[in-house]
N, C-alpha and C positions, 0 to 999 in steps of 0.2 A: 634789531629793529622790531617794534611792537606787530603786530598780527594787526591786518582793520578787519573785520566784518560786519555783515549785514545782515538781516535779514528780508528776503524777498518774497512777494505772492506770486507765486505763478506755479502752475499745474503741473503736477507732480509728473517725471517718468516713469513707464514703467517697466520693467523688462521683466514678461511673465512666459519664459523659456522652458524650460524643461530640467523636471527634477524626477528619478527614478524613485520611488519608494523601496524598494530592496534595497537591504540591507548589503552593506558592504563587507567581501569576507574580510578573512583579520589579515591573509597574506596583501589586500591588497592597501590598505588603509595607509601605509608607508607613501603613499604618491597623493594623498588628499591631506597633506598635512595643512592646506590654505583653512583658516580658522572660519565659521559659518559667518556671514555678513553680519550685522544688527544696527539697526537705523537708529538715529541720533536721539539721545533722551529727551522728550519732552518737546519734540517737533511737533506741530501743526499741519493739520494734513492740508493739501494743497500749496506748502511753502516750501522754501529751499535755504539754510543756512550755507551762503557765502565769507569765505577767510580768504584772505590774500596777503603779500606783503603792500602792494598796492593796487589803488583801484582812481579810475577817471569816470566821471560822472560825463557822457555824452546826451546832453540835451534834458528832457524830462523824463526818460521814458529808458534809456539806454546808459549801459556801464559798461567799460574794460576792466578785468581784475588783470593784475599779472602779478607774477612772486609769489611759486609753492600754494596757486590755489588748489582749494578742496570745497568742492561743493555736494552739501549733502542736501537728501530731501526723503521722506519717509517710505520712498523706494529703492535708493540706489544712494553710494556714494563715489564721486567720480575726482581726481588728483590731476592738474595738468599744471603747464608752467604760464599759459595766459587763456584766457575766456572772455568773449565779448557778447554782451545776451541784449539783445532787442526785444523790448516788452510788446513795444507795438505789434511787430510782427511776426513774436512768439517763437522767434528765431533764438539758439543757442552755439556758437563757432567757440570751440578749443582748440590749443595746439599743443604739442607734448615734447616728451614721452608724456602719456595718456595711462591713467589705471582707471579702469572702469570698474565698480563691484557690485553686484545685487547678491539676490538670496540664494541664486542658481549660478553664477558662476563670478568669473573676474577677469578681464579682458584689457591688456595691453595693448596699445592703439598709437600713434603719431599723430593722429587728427583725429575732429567728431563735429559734427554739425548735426542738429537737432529742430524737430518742428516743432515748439512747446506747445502750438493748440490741437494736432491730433497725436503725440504720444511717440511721435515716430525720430528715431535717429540711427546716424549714420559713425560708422568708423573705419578709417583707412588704416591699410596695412595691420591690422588684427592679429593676437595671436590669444585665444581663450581657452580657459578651463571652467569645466564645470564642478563646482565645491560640493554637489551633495552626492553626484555616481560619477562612475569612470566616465571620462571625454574628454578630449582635449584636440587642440588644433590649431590650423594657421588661416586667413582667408585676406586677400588684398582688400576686399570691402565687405565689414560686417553691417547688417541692417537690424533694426530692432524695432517690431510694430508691436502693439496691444497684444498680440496671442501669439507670435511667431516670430523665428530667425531667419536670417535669410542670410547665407553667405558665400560669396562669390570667388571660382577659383580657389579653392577652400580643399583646405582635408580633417582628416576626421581620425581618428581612436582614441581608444583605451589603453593602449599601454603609456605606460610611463618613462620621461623623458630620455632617462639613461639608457631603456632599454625597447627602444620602438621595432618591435618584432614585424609588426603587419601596420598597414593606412591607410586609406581610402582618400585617393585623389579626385576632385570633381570641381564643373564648372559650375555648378546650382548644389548647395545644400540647405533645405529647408527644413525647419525643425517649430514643429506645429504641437503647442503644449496643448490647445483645446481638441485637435485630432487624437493626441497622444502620439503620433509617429514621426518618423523623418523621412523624405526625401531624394536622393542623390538624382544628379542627370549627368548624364558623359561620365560615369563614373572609373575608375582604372583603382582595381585591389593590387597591394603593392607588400610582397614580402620583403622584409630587409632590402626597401629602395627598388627591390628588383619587379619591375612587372609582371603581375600574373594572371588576371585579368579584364577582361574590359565589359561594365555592364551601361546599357544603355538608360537604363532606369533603373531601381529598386529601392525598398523602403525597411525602415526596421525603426525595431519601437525604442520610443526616450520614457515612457512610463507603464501602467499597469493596464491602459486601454487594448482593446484587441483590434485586430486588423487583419484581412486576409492576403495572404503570404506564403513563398515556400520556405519550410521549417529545413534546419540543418540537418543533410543528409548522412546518411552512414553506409559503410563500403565492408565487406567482407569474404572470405573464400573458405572453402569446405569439400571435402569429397564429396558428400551429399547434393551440395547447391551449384557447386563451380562457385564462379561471380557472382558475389550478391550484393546489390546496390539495393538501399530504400531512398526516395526522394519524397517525402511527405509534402503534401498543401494543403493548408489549413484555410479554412473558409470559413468568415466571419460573418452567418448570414445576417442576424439578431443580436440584441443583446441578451437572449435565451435562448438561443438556437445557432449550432455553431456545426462544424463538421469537418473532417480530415481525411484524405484521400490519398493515398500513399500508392505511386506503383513500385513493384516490388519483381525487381529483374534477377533470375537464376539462371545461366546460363547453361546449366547438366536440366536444368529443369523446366523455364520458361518464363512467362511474365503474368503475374501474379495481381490484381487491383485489389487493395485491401482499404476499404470505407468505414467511416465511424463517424454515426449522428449522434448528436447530444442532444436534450432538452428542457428545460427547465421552465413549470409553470408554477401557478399559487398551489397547485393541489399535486403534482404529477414531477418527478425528475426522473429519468434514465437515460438508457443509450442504444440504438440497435446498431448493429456494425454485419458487414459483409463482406466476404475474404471467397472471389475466384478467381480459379484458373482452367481457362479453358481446354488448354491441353496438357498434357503431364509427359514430356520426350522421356522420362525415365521410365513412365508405366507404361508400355504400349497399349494394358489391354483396359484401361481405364480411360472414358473420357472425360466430361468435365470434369473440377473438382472445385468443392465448394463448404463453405463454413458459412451458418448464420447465429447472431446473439442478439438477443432481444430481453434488454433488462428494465424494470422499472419499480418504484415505491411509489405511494400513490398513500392522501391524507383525505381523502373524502368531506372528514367534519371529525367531532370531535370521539367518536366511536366509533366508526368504520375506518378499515384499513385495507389496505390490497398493494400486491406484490406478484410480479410474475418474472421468471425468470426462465428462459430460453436458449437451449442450442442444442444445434440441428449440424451435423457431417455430411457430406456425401459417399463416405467409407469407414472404416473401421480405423483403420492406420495415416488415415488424415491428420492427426495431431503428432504422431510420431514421425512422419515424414516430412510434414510443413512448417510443425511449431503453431503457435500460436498466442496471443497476448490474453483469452479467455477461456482458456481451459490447460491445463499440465500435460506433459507430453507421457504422467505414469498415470493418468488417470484410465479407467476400464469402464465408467460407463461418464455417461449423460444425464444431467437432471434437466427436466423439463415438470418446471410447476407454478402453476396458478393461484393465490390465496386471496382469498376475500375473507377478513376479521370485524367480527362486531366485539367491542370492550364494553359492557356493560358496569354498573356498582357491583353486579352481585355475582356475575355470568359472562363469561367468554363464547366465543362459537368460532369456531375456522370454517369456511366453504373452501377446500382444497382438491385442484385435478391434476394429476401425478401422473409422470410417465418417466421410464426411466431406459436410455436405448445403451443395451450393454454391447463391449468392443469387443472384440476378438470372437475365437472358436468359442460360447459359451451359449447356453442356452437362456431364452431374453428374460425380466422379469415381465412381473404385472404390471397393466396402469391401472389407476385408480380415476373413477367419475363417479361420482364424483368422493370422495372423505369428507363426510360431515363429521366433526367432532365438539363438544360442550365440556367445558369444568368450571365449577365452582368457584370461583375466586376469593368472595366473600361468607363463611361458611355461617348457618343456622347455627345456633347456641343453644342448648337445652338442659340444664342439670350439668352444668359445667363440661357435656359433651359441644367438639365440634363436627355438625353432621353435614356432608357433602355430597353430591350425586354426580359421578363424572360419568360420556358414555358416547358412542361417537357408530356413525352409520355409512356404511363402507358398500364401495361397488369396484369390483375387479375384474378385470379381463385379460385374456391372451389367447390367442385363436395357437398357437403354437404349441399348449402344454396340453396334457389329458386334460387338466380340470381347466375349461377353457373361460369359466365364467363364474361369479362367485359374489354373492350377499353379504353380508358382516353384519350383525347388528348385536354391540357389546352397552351394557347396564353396570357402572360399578359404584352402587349407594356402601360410602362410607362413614362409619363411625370413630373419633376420636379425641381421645384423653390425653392432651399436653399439660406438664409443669413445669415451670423453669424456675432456678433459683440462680444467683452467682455461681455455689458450689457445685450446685449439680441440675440433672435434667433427667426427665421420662417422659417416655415416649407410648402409648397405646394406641392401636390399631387394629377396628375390626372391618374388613372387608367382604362383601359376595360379588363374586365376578360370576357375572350372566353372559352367555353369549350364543348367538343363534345363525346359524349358518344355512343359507340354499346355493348348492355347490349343482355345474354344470358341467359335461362333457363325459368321458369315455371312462367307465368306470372297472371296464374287464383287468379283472389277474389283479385288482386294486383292491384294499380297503377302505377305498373312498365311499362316503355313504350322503346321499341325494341331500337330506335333511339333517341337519346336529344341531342339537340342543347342548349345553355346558352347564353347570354349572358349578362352581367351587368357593371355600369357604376361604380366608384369608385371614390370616394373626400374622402381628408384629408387636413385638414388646423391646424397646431401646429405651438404654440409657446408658448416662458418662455423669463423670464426676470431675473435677477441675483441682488440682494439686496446686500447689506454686510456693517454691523456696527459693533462697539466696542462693548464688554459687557464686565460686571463682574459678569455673572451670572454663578456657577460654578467653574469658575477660572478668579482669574485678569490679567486683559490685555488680556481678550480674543476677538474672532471674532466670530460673528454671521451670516451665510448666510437665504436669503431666499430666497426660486425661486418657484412663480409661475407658471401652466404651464395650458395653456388650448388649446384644440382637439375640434374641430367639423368632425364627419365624417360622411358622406351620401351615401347607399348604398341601392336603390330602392327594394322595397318588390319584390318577386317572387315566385312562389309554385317550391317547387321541391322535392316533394314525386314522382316523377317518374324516381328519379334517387335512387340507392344503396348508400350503406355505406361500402366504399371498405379501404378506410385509416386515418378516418375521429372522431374524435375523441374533446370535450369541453375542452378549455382550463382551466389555475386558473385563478381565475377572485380575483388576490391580485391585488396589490395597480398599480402593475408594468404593471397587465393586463390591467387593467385601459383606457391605452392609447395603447394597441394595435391598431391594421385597422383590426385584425379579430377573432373573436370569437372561430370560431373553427381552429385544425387542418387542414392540406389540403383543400381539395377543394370542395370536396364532398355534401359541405351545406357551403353557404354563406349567414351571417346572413344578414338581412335587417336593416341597419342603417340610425335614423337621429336625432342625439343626440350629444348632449356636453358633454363634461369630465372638469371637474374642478380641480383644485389638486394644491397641495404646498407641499413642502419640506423645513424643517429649519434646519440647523446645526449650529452645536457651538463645536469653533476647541481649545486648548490651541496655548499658545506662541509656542511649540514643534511641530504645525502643526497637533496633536494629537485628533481625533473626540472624544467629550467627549458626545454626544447628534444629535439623530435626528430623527427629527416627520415628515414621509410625511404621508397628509390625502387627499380623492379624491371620487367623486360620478360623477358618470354618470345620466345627465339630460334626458331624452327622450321629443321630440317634437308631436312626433302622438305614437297613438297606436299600428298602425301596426306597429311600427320600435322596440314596446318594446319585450322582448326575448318571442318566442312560450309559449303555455305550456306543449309543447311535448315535448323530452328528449331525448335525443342520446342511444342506445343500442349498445354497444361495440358488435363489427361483425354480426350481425344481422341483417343491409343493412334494416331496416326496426324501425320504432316509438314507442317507448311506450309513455302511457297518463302521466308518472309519472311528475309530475309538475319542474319546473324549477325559478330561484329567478332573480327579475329585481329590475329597481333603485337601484343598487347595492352603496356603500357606503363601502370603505378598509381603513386602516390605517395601518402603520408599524412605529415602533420604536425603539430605540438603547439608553440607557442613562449607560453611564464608568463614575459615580462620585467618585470613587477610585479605582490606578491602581489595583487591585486586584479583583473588584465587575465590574461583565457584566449587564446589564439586557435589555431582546428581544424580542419583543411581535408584536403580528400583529391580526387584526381582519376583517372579510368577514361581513357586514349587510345586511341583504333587507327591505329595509326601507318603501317599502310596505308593504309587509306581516309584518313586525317589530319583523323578528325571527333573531337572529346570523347565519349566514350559515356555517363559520370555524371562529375558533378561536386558539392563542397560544401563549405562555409564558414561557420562560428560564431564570433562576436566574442561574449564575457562576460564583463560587470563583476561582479561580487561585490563590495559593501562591508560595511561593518560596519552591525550592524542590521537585517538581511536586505535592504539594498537588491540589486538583479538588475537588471540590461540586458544582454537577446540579440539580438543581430540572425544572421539565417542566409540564407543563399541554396541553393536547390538546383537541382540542374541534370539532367534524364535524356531523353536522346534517342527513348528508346524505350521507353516502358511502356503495354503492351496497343494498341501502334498508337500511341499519341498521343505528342508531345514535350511535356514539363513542366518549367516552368522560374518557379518560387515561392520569394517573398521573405518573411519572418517578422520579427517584431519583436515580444517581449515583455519585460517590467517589472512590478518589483515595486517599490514606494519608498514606505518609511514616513514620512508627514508628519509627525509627532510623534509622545508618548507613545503619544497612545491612536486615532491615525488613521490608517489605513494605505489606498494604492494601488496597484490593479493593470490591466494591460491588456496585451490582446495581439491584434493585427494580421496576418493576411496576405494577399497578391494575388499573383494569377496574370499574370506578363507574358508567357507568351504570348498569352492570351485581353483581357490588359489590362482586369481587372475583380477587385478586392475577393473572396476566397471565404470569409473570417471574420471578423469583430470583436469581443470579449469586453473588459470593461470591469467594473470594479469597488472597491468602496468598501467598507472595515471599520471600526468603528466598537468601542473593546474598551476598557472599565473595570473598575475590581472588583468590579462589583457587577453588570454587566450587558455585551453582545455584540449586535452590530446588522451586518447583511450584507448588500449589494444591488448585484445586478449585471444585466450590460443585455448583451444579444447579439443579432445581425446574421450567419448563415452561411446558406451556399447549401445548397441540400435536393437528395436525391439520390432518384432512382426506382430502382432495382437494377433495374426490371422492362427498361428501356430501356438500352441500349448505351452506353457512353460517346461512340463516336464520332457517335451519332444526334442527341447531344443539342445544341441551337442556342445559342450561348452569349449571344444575345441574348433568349432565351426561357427564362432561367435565373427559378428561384424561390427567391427567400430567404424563414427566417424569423425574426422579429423578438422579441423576449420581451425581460422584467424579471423575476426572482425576490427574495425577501427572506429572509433567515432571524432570527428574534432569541430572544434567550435570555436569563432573569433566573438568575443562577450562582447558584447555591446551591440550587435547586430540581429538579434533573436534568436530565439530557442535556448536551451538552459545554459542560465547565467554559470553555473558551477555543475560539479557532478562529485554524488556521495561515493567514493570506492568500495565501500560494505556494500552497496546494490549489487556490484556486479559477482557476489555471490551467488544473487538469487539466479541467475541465470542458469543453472546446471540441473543436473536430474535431482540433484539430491540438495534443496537448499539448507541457508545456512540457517538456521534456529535458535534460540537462547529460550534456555529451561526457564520456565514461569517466575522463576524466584530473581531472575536479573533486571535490574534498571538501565536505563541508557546513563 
C-alpha cells in the first residue's frame, strides 16, 4: 500500500535537553552506537512532514494518521502506530510503541500527548537515552518543556544496558539544559539492584556550566594519618569567582580545613588558598598549624605587568608532615616574591621584593626590597657594533647574619660584534662590570669591608661552524650534523672576600654550562677567567626530520692557575667561605640515541679530569608503547650534594592490562645507603559508567628540623598508606582519570627527558 503524506503548519517541538560537550572516551562509545538525529532535508521551519499508511481528515482543522506514522519536524522525529492532532487546539495524542528522537536523545514511549502552542509534551511509560553523552533510563511519565526534562518515578545512569553496575532511583528527576544541571528528589543510589543509599535531594551536571556542590570524595589510610577522608565542596559564587572547601579528616592527626579561592578578571587571575589545623594529636608541642598561598598574574595594559607569588608555613616540617597541593614535600625553602614589569621598545625594568623562608636546621637567606633591575632589549647600533647597558639596584636584609644589611648597585655597559652565516657564526663580547656595595652589621674577625667598589673587565670570543653530510647510520637516507663550537673568555683575578653572599649562588657546570661568561649566579663573586672551552655536538636526523641521535662533548682548558676555580666553595646564605673544595678542568658530555620509535635513551656526565673523580652523572632508559604503556629506569649519580654523595636507582611503569584495567608503579633505592627510599604502587579500574583508584605507598619521612648528615640511616622512618578514589561518571567530578598522574604523587616524580613527545 502507497505511503499518503502531508505536509502541515504548525509550530515546531522542541526538546532542548541536555547534551555534555565532553568528549566520549573510546572504552565507552560501544553503548552510543544510536546514530546522531538529523532533521528532514529541506523542511521549513515551523512545519511537520506527516507519512502514514492512512489518514481521516476530521473536520477543517483536525486529522487521524494511523499505519507506521512518522512525523517529522525541523526538531524532532517521532514513529508511532496512530496520531490524531487538532489544529485548533494545538493538541497532538499518539499511541505506540512510540520512538521519540531529537538531537540529545531517543525515547521509547506507549503514549505522547503534546500542547503544540507552548512547546510542551508528555510521554507515558518512557524509557530514554541520551545520543551525545552517557545517560540512559526509565521514567512512568516523561515531560518535555522549552529548556527542560522532567521525569517522574524515573532513574537514571550511565552505564550500559548489559552491564548496569550502579542507578539512581527517584520520584522527580529534572534536567535543566539552560541551568546546565540535574535534579533528583527522593533519590535511592543503587548498586547492582541492591540499595545503598537514600538522598533526599542532589544535583549533578548534564554540561559544562558550574554549580555548587559536593565534589567526589576520597578515603585513605597511612601510619602517618590514620583515616583520611577528603570531602570537598565546591562553591559556585560567580562566573569568575569560585571556590572549594574541603574538610580533611586524619584520625592519628585531626581535622584539617583546606580552602581554595579562584579569580578571574579582565586584568587580574589567581588563587589564594588556606590549609588549617588547629590542633596537631601527633605534635604535642605544637599548636596551630597552618599553610597560606597567594598566587596571582596581573596585565595592567599593554607594558606593565605584575606577579606575586606567596607561601607562608607555620613550621618548618609542615609540608613533610601534611603534604600539600602548593609546594613539594622535598622542597627546603619558600619563595615569596613580588614583580612589577614595564616592557618597553627598547628597555625592560623588574620592580621585584624577594624573600626566601628556608626549612630546616639552616641558616635563613636574604630578602631583597626592593631588586630594581633594567636590560636592554633593543640594542643601539653603531659601526656595526651592538651596544647595550644592563644594571640593576639591589637592597638586602637579614637581621640574622653578620652582614645584616646591604646596597648593591651593579652597571654592566656592553659592547658587541655578531655574524651569522648558515655555515658558521662569531660571537664578540666586550664587557665592564661595575659594582658598588654599602655593606652593614658586625664586621669583627671578618674581611668584610663597609664600602666596595668593583670593578672588572669582561671578553668573550664564540664561535661554531655547521657540518652536514649523508649517512646511513641508523637510518637510510639519513643526515648528519656536526658543529663545533669554541669560547675563550677572560676575566682578570680579583679578591672579593670583602664582599657578602647576598643572591649568589654556583651554577651546573653540564655540557650547556660549559660556555656560559659566568660561573656563578648574580654578581656577588665573579669568577676569574682565562680559559678555552672546546665542544662539539653531532646529530643524526631521519628523512622525517626526526632526531634519532646526539652527542655533544666539551672541556674547559685553563691557561694560568689563578684563573683555575678556588678551592673555596659557596655556602648557600652565609655571605661567608667554606674550605670544602671545588672541581676544575671540568670535562661534560650529554647524549640522546631514539634507534626505535618506542626506545629513548639519555645520559649526561660532569668529570674533573684533574682530580679524575665523576662530579654528576645520569642515565634514563624509556619504553613508550602504544597504549600508554611506559618503562623508565634511571640512575643518578652526584658526588657531592650538601656534604653527602648520592647515588639512586628509579624504576617506574605504567602498563595497561586491558580495556578497562590499568598499572602503575614506581621504585627507588639509594645504593649508597643500601636501602629502599620509595615505593608507590597502583591500580585503575575505568568503565563507562564508573572509575575506581587505589594505591599503596612505602617512602622514607624526613625531619628538616635535623641535618642530613645527622641522620642514622639505620634509624630511618618510613611511611606506610593506601588511598582509594571512586567516581560514578555522570554525576560530577572527573569524568575519567589518567593512570600516568598518579606517578606524580611520590617523592620522586616521574619525568621524561626533554627529547620525548607524548
Amino acid at each position: 500500500m502507497n505511503k499518503l503524506w502531508g505536509l502541515l503548519l504548525f509550530p515546531g517541538l522542541c526538546h532542548t535537553t541536555t547534551a555534555n560537550a565532553e568528549a566520549t572516551p573510546a572504552l565507552c562509545k560501544a553503548s552510543l552506537s544510536t546514530p546522531v538525529w538529523q532533521p528532514l532535508n529541506g523542511l521549513a521551519a515551523n512545519t511537520m512532514d506527516i507519512q502514514a499508511d492512512h489518514v481521516e481528515v476530521l473536520g477543517v482543522q483536525s486529522a487521524e494518521f494511523t499505519g507506521d506514522v512518522q512525523i517529522n519536524s525541523p526538531s524532532m522525529t517521532l514513529l508511532a502506530q496512530s496520531a490524531l492532532i487538532d489544529q485548533v487546539q494545538g493538541l497532538l495524542d499518539a499511541r505506540g510503541p512510540i520512538v521519540f528522537q531529537d538531537q540529545q536523545s531517543i525515547i521509547s514511549s506507549s503514549g505522547l500527548n503534546a500542547n503544540l502552542t507552548n512547546n510542551d509534551l508528555n510521554l507515558l511509560g518512557a524509557q530514554y537515552q541520551l545520543t551525545q553523552q552517557q545517560g540512559r533510563g526509565k521514567a512512568e511519565k516523561l515531560s518535555i518543556g522549552s529548556s527542560e526534562l522532567n521525569l517522574f518515578n524515573a532513574s537514571y545512569t550511565t552505564c550500559p544496558a548489559e552491564n548496569e553496575t550502579w542507578s539512581i532511583s527517584a520520584s522527580r528527576i529534572r534536567l535543566s539544559q539552560e541551568e546546565g544541571w540535574g535534579e533528583t528528589y527522593d533519590a535511592v543510589l543503587k548498586i547492582y539492584d541492591t540499595p545503598i543509599l537514600y538522598l533526599p535531594y542532589f544535583t549533578y551536571p548534564i554540561n559544562d556550566q558550574r554549580k555548587s556542590g559536593f565534589l567526589a570524595p576520597s578515603i585513605g589510610s597511612s601510619d602517618r594519618f590514620g583515616l583520611e577522608t577528603k570531602t570537598p565542596y565546591y562553591w559556585n559564587i560567580a562566573h569568575n569567582y569560585d571556590a572549594t572547601i574541603t574538610p580533611r579528616y586524619m584520625s592519628n592527626i585531626g581535622l584539617q580545613l583546606q580552602t581554595e579561592f579562584r579569580y578571574l578578571t579582565e586584568q587580574h587571575q589567581g588563587l589564594v588558598a588556606l590549609e588549617y589545623l588547629n590542633k596537631d594529636d601527633s605534635e604535642r608541642l605544637l599548636d596551630e598549624r597552618y599553610l597560606f598561598h597567594w598566587q596571582q598574574s596581573s596585565q595592567l595594559n599593554e607594558q606593565w605587568r605584575a606577579s606575586i607569588d606567596v607561601t607562608n608555613i607555620s613550621d618548618d616540617n609542615y609540608l613533610t608532615d601534611l603534604g600539600s597541593d602548593y609546594a613539594n614535600k622535598t622542597d627546603t625553602q619558600l619563595y615569596r616574591t613580588g614583580l612589577l614589569s614595564y616592557m618597553g621598545e627598547r628597555w625592560q625594568t623588574d620592580i621585584k621584593v624577594q624573600n626566601f623562608e628556608v626549612l630546616g636546621d639552616h641558616l635563613s637567606s636574604y630578602s631583597a626590597y626592593p631588586q630594581i633591575s633594567f636590560s636592554q632589549t633593543n640594542p643601539f647600533v653603531w659601526q656595526g657594533l651592538n651596544l647595550t647597558l644592563n644594571g640593576e639596584l639591589s637592597h638586602f636584609k637579614n637581621t640574622e647574619l653578620a652582614l645584616n644589611e646591604a646596597t648593591r648597585l651593579h652597571i654592566e655597559p656592553k659592547a658587541q660584534y655578531l655574524f651569522q652565516d648558515y655555515a658558521w657564526s662569531f660571537l664578540s663580547e666586550l664587557s665592564l662590570l661595575q659594582t658598588n656595595y654599602q655593606q652593614k652589621g658586625d664586621f669583627t674577625d671578618t674581611s668584610f669591608e663597609e664600602s666596595v667598589s668593583r670593578t672588572l673587565p669582561k671578553l668573550r670570543l664564540y664561535s661554531q661552524i655547521n657540518f652536514e653530510r649523508e649517512t646511513d647510520w641508523l637510518v637510510e637516507n639519513g643526515l648528519q650534523t656536526l658543529t663545533p663550537q669554541l669560547q675563550y673568555l677572560y676575566v682578570p683575578n680579583k679578591a672579593q672576600d670583602n664582599i657578602g653572599l647576598y643572591d649568589t649562588t654556583k651554577l651546573q657546570d653540564d655540557f650547556f654550562g660549559l660556555f656560559r661568561d659566568q660561573r656563578y649566579s648574580s654578581v656577588d663573586r665573579i669568577a676569574s677567567a682565562n680559559q678555552f672551552t672546546l665542544g662539539a655536538t653531532t646529530r643524526v636526523f631521519s628523512q622525517q626530520n626526526e632526531e634519532l641521535f646526539n652527542l655533544s662533548v666539551g672541556q674547559i682548558f685553563y691557561l694560568s692557575d689563578e684563573a683555575k676555580p678556588s678551592e673555596q666553595k659557596l655556602t648557600a646564605s652565609a655571605a661567608t667561605l667554606s674550605t670544602q673544595s671545588t672541581y676544575n678542568a671540568l670535562f661534560a658530555a650529554e647524549a640522546m640515541l631514539h634507534w626505535h620509535r618506542r626506545w629513548y635513551l639519555s645520559t649526561g656526565v660532569q668529570y674533573d679530569n684533574e682530580g679524575k673523580q665523576i662530579i654528576q652523572s645520569h642515565i634514563t632508559l624509556d619504553y613508550k608503547g602504544d597504549d600508554k604503556q611506559l618503562v623508565q629506569v634511571n640512575h643518578r649519580f652526584s658526588n657531592d650534594v650538601s656534604g653527602n654523595r648520592i647515588e639512586q636507582m628509579g624504576l617506574f611503569t605504567s602498563m595497561p592490562i586491558n580495556q578497562n584495567w590499568h598499572f602503575i608503579a614506581s621504585f627507588h633505592r639509594d645504593l649508597e645507603t643500601g636501602r629502599s627510599v620509595e615505593l608507590l604502587t597502583g591500580l585503575q579500574y575505568q568503565s563507562c559508567c564508573w572509575a575506581f583508584q587505589v594505591t599503596g605507598h612505602r617512602q622514607i619521612e624526613t625531619d628538616l628540623n635535623q641535618s642530613i648528615t645527622g641522620i642514622d640511616q639505620d634509624g630511618a622512618v618510613f611511611d606506610s598508606g593506601i588511598r582509594f578514589n571512586f567516581v560514578f561518571k555522570g554525576l560530577g567530578g572527573k569524568s575519567s582519570y589518567d593512570a600516568q598522574k598518579l606517578l606524580q604523587q611520590g617523592i620522586f616524580n616521574y619525568r621524561r627527558p626533554y627529547f620525548l613527545n607524548n
